[in-house]
C-alpha positions in Angstrom: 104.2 103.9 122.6 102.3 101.8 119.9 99.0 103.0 119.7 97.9 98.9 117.9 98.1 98.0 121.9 95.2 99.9 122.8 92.1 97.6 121.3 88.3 97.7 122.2 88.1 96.2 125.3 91.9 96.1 126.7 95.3 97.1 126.3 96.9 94.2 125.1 100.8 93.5 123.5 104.1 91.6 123.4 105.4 91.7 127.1 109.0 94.1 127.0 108.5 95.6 123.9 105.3 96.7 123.8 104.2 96.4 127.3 107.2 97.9 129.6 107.7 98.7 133.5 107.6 102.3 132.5 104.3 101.5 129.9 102.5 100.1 132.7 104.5 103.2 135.2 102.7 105.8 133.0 99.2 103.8 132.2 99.4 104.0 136.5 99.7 107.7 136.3 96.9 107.7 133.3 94.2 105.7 134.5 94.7 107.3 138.5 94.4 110.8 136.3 91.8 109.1 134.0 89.7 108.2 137.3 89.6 111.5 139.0 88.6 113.7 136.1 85.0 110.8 135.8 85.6 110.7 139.9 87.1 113.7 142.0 86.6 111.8 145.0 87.7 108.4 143.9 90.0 106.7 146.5 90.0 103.0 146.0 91.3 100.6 143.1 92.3 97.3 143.0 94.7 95.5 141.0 95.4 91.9 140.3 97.5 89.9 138.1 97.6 86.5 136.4 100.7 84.2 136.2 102.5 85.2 133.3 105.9 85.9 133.8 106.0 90.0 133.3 102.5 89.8 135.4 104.3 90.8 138.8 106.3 93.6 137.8 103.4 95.1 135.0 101.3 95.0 138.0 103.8 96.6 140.6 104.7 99.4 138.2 100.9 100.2 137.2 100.4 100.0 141.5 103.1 103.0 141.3 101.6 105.1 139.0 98.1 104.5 140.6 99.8 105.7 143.7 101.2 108.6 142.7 98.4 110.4 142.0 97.3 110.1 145.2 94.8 107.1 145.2 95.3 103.8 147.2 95.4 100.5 146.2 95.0 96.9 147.2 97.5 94.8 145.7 95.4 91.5 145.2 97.9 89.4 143.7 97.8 86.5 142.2 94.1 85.9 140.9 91.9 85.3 138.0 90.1 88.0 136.2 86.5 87.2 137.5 87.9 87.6 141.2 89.5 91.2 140.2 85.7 92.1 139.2 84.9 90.4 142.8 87.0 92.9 144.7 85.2 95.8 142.8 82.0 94.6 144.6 83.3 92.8 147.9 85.8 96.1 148.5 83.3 99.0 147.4 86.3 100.0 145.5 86.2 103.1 142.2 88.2 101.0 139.8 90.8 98.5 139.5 92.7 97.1 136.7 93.6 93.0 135.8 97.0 92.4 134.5 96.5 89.1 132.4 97.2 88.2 129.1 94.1 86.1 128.6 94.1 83.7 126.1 96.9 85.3 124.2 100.3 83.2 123.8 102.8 83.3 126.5 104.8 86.7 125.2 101.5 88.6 125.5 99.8 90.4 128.3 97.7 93.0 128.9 95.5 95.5 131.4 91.4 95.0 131.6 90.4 98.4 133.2 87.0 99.3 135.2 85.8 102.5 136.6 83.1 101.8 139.2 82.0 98.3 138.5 82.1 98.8 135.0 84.7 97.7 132.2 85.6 100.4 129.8 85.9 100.1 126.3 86.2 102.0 122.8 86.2 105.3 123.4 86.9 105.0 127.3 90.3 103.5 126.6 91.0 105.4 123.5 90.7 108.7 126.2 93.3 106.9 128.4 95.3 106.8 125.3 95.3 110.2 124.9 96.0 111.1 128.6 99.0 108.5 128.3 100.5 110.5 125.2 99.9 114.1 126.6 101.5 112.7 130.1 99.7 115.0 131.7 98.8 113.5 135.0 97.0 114.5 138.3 99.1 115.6 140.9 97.6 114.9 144.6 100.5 116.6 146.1 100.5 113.1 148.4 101.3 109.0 148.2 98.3 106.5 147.9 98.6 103.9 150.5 99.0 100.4 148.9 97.7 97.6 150.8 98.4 93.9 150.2 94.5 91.9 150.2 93.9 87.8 149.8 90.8 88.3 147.8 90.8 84.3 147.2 90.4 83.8 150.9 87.3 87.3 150.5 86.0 85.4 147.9 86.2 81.6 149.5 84.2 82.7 152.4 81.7 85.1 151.1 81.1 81.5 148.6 80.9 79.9 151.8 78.6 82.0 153.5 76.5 82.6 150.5 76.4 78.8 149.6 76.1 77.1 153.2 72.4 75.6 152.6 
């Protein structure tokens, strides 16, 4: 693991060397483990993704390790970053992480990670770090449930209903 990929405000690097299934596997089991020990009763995240190539299977592999510590989570797909922060809200949810490379070029992507409704950064991720190295990781004894959510359709009618003056 290189420890340049973890930056101020995301974990960012070059898709399949950097950033692999079993990275983002074990930054699953990390941030699920992360969340409990800020959250004992945490039992919501969400996680989206952009359209970058690696996006899908990042995001399906970080799903796995949220899962395994015993937390659910909604599979949101295909979205952009401000309507992964929308599901935080609109769901009621204790975290969720973005899969997206941002503006980075095409071999790059990345995690953005919240607890609550809040982003963390600096010291936050440099913890998750830690937990990812020491690989130790909370053990629920059961599966999270992973359910499949159409936050763009959430998000098209709560515009909708907000906006219909």
């Amino acid at each position: 693991m290189d420890d340049r990929v973890f930056r101020e405000y995301d974990i960012r690097g070059v898709a399949g060397r950097e950033l692999t299934e079993d990275f983002a596997l074990t930054l699953g089991k990390s941030f699920g483990s992360f969340l409990r020990s800020v959250n004992p009763g945490a039992k919501w995240v969400s996680v989206g993704r952009d359209s970058r190539l690696s996006s899908r299977s990042l995001a399906s592999n970080v799903i796995r390790g949220i899962s395994s510590t015993g937390i659910n989570a909604y599979d949101i797909g295909l979205c952009a970053t401000p309507l992964q922060y929308f599901s935080l809200h609109h769901l009621d949810l204790d975290g969720g992480i973005m899969v997206t490379g941002s503006h980075n070029p095409p071999e790059y992507n990345g995690f953005k990670l919240s607890i609550g409704e809040e982003t963390i950064f600096g010291e936050e991720i440099q913890k998750l770090k830690v937990i990812m190295k020491k690989r130790k990781w909370s053990e629920s004894g059961q599966q999270g449930v992973v359910k499949h959510y159409d936050i763009v359709r959430a998000y098209v009618e709560f515009m909708k209903e907000r906006f219909s003056y």
